[in-house]
mmCIF file of the N, C-alpha and C atoms, coordinates in Angstrom:
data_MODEL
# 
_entry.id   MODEL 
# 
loop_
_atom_site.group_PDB 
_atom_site.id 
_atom_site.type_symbol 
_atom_site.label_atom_id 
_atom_site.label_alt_id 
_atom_site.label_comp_id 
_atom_site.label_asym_id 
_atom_site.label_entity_id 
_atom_site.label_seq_id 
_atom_site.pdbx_PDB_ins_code 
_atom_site.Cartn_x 
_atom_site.Cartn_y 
_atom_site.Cartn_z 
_atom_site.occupancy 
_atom_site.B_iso_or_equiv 
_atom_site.pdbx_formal_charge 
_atom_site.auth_seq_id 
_atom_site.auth_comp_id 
_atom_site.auth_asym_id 
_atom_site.auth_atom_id 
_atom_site.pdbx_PDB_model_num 
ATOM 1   N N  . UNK A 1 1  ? 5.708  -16.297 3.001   1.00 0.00 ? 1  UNK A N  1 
ATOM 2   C CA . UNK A 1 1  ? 5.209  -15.459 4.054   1.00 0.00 ? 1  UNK A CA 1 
ATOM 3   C C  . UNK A 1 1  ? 3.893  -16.066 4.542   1.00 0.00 ? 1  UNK A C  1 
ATOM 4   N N  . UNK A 1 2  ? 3.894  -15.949 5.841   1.00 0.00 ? 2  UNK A N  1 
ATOM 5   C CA . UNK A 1 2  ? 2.515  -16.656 6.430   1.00 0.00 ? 2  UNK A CA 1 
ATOM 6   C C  . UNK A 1 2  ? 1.313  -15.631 6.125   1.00 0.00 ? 2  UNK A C  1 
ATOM 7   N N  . UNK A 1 3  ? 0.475  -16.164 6.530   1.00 0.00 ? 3  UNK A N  1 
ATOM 8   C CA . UNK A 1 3  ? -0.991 -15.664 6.626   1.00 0.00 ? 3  UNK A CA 1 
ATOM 9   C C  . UNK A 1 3  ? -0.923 -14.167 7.323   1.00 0.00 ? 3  UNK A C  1 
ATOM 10  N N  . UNK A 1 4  ? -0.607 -14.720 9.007   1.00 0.00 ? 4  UNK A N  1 
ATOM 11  C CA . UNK A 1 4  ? -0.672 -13.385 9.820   1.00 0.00 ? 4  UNK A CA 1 
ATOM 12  C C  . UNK A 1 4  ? 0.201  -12.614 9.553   1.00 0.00 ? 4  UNK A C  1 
ATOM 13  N N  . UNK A 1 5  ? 0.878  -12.800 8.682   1.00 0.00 ? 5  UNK A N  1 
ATOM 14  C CA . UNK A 1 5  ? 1.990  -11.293 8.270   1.00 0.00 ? 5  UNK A CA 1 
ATOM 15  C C  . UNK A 1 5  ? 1.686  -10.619 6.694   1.00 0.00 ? 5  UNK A C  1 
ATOM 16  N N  . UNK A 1 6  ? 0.744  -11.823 6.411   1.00 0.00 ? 6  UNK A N  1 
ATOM 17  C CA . UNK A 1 6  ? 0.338  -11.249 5.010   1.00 0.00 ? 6  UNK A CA 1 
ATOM 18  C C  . UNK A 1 6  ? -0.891 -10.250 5.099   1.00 0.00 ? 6  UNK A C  1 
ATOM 19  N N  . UNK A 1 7  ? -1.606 -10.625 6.235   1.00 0.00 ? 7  UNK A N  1 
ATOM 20  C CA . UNK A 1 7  ? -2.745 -9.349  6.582   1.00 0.00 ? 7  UNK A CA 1 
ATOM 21  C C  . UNK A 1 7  ? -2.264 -8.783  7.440   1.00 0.00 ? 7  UNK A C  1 
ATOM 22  N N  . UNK A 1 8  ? -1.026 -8.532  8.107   1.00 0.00 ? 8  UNK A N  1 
ATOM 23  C CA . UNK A 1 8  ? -0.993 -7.260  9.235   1.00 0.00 ? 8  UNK A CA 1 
ATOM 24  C C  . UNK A 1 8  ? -0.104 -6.359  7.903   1.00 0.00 ? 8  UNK A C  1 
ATOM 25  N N  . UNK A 1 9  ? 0.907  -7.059  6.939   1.00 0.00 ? 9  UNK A N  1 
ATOM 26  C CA . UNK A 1 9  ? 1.398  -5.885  5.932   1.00 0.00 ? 9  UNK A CA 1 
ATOM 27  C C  . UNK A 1 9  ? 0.303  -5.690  4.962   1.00 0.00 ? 9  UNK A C  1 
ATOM 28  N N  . UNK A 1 10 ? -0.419 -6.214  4.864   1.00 0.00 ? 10 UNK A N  1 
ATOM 29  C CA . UNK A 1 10 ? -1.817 -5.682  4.060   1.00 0.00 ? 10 UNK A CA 1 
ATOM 30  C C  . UNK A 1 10 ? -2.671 -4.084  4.949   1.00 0.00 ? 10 UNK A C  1 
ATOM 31  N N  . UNK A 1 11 ? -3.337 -4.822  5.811   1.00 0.00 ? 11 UNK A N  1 
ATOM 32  C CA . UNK A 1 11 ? -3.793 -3.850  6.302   1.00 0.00 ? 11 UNK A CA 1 
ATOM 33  C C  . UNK A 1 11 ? -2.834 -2.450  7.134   1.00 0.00 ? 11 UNK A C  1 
ATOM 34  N N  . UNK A 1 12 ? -1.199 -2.884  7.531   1.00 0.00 ? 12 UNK A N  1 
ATOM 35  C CA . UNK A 1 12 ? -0.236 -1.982  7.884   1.00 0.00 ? 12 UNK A CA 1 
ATOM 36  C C  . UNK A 1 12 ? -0.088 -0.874  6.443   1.00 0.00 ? 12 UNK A C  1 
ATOM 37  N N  . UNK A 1 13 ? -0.019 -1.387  5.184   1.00 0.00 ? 13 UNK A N  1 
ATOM 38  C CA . UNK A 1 13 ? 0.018  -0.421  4.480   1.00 0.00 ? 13 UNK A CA 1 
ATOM 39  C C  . UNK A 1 13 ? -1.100 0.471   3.708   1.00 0.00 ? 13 UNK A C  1 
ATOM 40  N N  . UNK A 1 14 ? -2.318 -0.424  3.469   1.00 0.00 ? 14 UNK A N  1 
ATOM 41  C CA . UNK A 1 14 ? -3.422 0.483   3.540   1.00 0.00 ? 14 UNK A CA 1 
ATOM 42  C C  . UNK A 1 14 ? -3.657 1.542   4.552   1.00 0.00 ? 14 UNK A C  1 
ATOM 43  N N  . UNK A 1 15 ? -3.318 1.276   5.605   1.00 0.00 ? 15 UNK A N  1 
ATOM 44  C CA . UNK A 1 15 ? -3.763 1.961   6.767   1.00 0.00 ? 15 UNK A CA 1 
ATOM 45  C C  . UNK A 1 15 ? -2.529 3.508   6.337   1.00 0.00 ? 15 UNK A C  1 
ATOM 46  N N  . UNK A 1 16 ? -1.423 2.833   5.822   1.00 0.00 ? 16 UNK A N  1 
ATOM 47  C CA . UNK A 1 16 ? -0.435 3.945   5.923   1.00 0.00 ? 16 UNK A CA 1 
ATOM 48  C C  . UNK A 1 16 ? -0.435 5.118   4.284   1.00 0.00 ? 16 UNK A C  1 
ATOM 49  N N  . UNK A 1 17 ? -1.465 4.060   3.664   1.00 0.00 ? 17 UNK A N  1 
ATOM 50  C CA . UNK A 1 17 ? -1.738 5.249   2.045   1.00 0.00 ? 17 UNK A CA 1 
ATOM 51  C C  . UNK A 1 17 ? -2.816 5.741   2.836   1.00 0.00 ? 17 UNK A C  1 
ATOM 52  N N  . UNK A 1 18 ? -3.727 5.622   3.472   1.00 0.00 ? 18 UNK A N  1 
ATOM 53  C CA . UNK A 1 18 ? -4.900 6.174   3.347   1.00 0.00 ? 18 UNK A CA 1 
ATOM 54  C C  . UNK A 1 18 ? -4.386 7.460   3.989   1.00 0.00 ? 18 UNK A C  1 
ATOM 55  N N  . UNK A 1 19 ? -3.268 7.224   5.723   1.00 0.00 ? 19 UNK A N  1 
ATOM 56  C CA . UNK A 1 19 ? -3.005 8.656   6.450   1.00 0.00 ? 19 UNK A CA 1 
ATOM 57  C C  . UNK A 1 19 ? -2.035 9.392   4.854   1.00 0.00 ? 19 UNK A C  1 
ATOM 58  N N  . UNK A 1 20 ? -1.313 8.871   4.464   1.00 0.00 ? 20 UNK A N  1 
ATOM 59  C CA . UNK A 1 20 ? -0.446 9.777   3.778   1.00 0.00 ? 20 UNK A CA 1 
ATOM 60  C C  . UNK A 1 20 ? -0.894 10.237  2.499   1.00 0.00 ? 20 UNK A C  1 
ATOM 61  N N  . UNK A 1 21 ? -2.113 10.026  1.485   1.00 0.00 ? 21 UNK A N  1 
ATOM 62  C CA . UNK A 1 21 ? -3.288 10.571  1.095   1.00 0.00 ? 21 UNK A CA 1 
ATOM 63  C C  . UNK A 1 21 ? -3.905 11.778  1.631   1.00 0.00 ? 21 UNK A C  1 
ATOM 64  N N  . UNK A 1 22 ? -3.974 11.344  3.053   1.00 0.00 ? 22 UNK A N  1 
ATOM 65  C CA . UNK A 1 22 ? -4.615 12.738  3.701   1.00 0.00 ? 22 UNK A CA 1 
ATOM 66  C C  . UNK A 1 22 ? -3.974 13.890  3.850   1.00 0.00 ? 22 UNK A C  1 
ATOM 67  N N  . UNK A 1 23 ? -2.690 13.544  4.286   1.00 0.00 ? 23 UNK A N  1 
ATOM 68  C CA . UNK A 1 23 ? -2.012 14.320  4.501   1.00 0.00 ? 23 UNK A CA 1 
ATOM 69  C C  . UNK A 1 23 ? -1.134 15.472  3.343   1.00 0.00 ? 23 UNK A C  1 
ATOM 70  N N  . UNK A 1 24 ? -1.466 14.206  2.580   1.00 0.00 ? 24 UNK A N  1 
ATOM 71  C CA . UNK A 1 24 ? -1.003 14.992  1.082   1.00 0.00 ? 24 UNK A CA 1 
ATOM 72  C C  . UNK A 1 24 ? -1.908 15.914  0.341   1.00 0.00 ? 24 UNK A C  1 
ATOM 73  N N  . UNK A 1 25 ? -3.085 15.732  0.894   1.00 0.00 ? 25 UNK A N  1 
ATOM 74  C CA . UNK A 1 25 ? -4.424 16.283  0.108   1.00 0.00 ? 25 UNK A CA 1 
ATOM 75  C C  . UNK A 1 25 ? -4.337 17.788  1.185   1.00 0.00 ? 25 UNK A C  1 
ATOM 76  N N  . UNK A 1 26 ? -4.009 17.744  2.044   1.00 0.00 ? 26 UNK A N  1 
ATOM 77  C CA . UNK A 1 26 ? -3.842 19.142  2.809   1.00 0.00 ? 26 UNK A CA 1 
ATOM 78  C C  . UNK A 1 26 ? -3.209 20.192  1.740   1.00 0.00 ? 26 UNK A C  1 
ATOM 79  N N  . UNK A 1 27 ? -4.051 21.693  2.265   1.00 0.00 ? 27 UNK A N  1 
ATOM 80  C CA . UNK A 1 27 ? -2.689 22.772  1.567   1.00 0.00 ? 27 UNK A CA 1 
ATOM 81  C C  . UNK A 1 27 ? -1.814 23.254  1.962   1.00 0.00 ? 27 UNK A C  1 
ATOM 82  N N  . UNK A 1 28 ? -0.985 23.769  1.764   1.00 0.00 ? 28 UNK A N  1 
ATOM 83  C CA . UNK A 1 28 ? 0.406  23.983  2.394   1.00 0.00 ? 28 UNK A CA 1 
ATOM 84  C C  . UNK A 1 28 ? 0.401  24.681  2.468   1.00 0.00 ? 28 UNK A C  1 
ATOM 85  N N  . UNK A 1 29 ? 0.886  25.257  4.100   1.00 0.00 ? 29 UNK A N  1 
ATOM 86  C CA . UNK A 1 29 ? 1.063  26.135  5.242   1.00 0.00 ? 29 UNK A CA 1 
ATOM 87  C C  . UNK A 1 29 ? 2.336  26.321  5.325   1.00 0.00 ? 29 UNK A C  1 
ATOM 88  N N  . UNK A 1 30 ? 2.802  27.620  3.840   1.00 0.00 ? 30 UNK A N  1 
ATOM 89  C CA . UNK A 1 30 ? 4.015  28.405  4.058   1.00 0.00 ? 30 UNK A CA 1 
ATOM 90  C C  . UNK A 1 30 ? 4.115  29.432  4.931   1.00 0.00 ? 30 UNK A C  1 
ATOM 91  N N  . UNK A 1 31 ? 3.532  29.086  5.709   1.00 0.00 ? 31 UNK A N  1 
ATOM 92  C CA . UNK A 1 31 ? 4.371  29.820  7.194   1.00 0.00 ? 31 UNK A CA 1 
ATOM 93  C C  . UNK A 1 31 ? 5.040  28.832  7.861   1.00 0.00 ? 31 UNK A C  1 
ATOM 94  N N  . UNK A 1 32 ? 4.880  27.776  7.817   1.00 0.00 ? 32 UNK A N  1 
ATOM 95  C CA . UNK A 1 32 ? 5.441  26.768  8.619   1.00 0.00 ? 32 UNK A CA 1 
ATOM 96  C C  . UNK A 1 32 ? 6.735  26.282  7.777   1.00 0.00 ? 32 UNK A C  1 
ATOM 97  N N  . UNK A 1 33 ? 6.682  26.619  6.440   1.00 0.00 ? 33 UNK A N  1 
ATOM 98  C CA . UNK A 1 33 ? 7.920  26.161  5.844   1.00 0.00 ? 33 UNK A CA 1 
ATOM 99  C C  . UNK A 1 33 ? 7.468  25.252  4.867   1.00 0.00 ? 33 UNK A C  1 
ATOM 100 N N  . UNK A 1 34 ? 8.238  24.394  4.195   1.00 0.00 ? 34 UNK A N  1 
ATOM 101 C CA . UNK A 1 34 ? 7.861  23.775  3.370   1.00 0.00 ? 34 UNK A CA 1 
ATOM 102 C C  . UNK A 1 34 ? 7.690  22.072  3.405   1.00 0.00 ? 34 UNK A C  1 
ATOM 103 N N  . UNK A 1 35 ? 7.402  21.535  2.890   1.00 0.00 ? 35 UNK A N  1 
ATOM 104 C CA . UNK A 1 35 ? 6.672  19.977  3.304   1.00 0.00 ? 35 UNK A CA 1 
ATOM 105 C C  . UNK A 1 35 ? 8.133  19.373  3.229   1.00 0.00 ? 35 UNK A C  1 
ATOM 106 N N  . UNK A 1 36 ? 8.198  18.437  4.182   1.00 0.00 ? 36 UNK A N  1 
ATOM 107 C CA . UNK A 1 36 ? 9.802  17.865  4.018   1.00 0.00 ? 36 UNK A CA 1 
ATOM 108 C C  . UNK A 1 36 ? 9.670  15.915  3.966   1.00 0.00 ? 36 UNK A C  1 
ATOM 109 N N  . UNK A 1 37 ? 8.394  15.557  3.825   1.00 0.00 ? 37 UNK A N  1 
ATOM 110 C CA . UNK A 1 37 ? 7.551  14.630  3.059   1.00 0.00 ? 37 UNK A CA 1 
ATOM 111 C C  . UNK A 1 37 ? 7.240  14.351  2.082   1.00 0.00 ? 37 UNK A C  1 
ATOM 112 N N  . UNK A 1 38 ? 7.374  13.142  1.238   1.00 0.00 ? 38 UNK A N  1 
ATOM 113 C CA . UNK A 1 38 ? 6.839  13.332  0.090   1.00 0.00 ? 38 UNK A CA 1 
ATOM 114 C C  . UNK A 1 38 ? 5.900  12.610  0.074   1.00 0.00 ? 38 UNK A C  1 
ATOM 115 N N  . UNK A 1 39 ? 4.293  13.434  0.942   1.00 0.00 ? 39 UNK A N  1 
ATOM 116 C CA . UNK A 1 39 ? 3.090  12.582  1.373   1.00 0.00 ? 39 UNK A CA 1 
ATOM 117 C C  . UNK A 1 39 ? 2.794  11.654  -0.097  1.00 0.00 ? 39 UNK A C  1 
ATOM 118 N N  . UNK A 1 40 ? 2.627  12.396  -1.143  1.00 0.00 ? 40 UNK A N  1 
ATOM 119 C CA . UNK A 1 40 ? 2.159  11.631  -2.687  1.00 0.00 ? 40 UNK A CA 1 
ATOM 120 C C  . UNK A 1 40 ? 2.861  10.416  -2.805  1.00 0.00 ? 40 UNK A C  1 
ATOM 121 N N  . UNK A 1 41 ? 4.290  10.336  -2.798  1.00 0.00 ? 41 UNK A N  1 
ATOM 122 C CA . UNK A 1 41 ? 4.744  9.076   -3.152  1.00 0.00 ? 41 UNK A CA 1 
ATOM 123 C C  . UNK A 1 41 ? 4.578  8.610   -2.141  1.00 0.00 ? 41 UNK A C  1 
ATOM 124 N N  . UNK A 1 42 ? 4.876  8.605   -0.898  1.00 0.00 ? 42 UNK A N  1 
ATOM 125 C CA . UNK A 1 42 ? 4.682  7.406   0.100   1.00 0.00 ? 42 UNK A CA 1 
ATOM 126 C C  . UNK A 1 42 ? 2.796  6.978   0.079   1.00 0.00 ? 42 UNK A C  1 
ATOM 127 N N  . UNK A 1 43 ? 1.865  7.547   -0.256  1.00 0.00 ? 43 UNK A N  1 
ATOM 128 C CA . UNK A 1 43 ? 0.654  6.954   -0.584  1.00 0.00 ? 43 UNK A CA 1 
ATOM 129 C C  . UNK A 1 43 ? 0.802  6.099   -2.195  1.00 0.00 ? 43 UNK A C  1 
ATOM 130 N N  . UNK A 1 44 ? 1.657  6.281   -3.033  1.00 0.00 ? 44 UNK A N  1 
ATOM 131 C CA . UNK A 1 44 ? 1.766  5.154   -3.881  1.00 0.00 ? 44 UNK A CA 1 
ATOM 132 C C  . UNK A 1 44 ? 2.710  4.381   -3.734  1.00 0.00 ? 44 UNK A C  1 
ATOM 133 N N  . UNK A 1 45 ? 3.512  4.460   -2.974  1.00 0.00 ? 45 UNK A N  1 
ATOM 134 C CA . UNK A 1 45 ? 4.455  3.169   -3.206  1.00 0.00 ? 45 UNK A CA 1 
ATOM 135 C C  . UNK A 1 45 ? 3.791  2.408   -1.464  1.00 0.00 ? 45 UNK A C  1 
ATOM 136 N N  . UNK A 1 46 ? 2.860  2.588   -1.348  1.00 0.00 ? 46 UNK A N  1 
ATOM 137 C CA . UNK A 1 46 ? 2.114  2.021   0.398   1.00 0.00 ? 46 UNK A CA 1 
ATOM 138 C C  . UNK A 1 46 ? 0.910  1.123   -0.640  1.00 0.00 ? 46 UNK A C  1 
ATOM 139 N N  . UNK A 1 47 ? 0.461  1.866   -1.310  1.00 0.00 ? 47 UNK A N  1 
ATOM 140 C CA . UNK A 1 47 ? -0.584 1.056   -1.673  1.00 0.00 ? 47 UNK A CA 1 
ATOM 141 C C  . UNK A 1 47 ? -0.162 -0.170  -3.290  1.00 0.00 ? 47 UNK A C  1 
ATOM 142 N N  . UNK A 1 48 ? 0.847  0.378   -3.785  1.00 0.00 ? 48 UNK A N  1 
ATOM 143 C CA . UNK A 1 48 ? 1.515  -0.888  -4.539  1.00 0.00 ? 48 UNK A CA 1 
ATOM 144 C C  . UNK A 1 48 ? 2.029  -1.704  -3.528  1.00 0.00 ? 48 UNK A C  1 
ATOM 145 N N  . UNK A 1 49 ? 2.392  -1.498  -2.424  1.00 0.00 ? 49 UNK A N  1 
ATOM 146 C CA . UNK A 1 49 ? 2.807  -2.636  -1.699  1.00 0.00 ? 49 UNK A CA 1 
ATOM 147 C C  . UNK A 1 49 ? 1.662  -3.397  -1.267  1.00 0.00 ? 49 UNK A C  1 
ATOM 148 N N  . UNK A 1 50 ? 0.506  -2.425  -1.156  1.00 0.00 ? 50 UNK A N  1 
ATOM 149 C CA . UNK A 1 50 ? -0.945 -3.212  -0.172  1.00 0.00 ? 50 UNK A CA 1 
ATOM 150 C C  . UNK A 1 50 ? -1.618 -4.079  -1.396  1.00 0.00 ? 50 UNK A C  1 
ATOM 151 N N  . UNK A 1 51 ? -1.240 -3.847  -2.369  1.00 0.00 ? 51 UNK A N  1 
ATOM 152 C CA . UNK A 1 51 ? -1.828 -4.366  -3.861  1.00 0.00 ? 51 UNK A CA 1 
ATOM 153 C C  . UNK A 1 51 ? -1.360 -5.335  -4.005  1.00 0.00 ? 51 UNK A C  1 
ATOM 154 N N  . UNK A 1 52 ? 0.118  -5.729  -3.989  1.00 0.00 ? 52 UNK A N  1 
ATOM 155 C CA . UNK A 1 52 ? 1.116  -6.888  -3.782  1.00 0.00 ? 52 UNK A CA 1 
ATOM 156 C C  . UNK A 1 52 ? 0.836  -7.857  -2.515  1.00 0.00 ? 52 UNK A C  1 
ATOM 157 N N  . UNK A 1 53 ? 0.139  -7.523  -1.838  1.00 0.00 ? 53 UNK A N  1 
ATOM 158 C CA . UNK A 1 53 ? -0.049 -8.172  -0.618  1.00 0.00 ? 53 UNK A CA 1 
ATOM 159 C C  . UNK A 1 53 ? -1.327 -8.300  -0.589  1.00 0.00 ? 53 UNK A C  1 
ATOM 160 N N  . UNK A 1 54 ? -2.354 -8.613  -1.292  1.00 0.00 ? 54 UNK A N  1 
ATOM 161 C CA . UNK A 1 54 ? -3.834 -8.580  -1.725  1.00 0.00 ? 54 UNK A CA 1 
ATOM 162 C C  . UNK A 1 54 ? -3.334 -10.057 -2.669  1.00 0.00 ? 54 UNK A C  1 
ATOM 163 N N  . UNK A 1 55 ? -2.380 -9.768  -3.563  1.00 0.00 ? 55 UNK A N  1 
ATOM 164 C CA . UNK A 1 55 ? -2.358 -11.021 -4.693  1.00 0.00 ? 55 UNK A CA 1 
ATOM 165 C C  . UNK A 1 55 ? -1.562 -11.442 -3.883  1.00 0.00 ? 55 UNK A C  1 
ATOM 166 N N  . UNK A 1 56 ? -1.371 -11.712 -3.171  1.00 0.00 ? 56 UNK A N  1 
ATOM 167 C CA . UNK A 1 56 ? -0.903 -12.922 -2.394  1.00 0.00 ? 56 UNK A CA 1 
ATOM 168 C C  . UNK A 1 56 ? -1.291 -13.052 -1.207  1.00 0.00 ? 56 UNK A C  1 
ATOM 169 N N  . UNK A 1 57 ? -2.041 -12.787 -0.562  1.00 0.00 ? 57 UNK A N  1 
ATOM 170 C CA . UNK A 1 57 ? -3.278 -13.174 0.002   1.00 0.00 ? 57 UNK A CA 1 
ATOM 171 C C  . UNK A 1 57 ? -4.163 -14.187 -0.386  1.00 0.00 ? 57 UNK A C  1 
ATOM 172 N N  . UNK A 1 58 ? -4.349 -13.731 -1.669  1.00 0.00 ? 58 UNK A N  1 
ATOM 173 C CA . UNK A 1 58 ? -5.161 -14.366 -3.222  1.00 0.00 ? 58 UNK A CA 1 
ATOM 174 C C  . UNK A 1 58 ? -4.563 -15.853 -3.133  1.00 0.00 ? 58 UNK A C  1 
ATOM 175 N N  . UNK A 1 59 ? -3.358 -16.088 -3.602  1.00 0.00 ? 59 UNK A N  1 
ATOM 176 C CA . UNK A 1 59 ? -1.939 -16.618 -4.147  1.00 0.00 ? 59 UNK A CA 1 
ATOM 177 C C  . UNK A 1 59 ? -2.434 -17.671 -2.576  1.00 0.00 ? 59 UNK A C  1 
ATOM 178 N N  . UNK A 1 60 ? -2.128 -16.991 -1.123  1.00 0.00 ? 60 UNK A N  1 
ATOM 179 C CA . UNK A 1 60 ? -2.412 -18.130 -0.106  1.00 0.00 ? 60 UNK A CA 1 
ATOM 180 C C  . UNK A 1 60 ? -3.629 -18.615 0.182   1.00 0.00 ? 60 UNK A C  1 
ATOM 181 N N  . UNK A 1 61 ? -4.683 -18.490 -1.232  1.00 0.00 ? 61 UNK A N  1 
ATOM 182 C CA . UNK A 1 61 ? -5.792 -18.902 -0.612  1.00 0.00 ? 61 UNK A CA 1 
ATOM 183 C C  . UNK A 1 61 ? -6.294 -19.747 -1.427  1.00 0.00 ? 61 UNK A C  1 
ATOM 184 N N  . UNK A 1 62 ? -5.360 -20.011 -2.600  1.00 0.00 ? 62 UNK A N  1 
ATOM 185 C CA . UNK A 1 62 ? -5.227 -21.150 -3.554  1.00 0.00 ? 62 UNK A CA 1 
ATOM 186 C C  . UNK A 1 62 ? -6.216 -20.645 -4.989  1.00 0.00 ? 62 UNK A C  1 
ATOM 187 N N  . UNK A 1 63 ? -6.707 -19.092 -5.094  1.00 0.00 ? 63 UNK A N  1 
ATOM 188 C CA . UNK A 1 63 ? -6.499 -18.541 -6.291  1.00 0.00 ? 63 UNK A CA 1 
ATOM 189 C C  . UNK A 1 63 ? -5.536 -17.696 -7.054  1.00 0.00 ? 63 UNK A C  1 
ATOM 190 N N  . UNK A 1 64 ? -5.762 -18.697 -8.233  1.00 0.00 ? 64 UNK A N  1 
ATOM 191 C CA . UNK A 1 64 ? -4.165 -18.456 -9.016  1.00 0.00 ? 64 UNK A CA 1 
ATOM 192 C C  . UNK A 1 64 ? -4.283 -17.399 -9.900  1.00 0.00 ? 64 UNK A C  1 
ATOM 193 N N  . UNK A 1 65 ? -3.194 -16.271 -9.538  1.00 0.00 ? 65 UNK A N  1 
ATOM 194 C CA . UNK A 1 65 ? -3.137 -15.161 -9.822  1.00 0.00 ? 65 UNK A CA 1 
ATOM 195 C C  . UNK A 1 65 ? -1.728 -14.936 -11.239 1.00 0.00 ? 65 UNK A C  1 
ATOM 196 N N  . UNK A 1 66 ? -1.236 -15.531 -11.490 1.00 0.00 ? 66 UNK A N  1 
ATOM 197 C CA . UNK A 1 66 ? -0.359 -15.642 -12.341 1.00 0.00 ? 66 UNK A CA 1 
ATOM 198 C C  . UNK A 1 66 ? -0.709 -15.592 -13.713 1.00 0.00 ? 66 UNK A C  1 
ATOM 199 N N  . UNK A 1 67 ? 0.454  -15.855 -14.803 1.00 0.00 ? 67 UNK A N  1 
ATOM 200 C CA . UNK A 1 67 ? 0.023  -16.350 -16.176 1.00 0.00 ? 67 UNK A CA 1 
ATOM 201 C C  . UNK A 1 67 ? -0.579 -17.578 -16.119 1.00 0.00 ? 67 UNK A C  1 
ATOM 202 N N  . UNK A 1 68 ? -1.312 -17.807 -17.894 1.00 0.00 ? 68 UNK A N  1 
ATOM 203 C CA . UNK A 1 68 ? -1.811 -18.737 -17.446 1.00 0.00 ? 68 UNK A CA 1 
ATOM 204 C C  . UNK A 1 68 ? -0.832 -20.039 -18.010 1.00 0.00 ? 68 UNK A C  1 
ATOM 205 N N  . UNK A 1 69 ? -0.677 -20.971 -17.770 1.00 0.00 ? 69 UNK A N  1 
ATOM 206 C CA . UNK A 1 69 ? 0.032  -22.194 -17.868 1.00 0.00 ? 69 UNK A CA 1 
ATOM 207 C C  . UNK A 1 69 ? 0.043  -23.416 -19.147 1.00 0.00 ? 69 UNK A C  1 
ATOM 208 N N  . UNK A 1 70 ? 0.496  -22.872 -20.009 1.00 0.00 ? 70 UNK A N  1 
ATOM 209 C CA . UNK A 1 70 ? -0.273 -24.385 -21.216 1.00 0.00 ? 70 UNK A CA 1 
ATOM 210 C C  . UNK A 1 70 ? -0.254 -25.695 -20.807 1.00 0.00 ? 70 UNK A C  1 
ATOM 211 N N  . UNK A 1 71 ? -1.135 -26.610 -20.392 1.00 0.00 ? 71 UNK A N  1 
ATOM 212 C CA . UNK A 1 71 ? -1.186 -28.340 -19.980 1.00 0.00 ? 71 UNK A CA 1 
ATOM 213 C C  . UNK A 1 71 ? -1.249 -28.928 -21.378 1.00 0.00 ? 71 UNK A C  1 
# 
């Protein structure tokens, strides 16, 4: 994966834990019914992806993020 797609899904999914965090941190307005979102998990599985895309960011910038290697 290139560069410019490694920071637009970097910053595309930070951007998308931080709204669905918020949205999850709201209280729920049973008059309106019930949440048909599951704001909590989509803020963790957004930011394991933004985490994955940080180490390899890392990974394209020629620090090595892996095990380490016996020479």
């Amino acid at each position: 994966m290139s560069l410019p797609m490694t920071l637009a899904l970097l910053f595309g999914s930070a951007a998308l834990s931080v709204f669905a965090g918020w949205r999850g941190s709201r209280p729920a307005d049973l008059t309106r019914g019930p949440r048909m979102a599951p704001w909590r998990l989509i803020m963790l599985l957004s930011a394991a992806v933004a985490i994955l895309a940080l180490v390899h960011l890392f990974n394209l910038a020629g620090i090595r993020t892996g095990p380490p290697t016996p020479y």
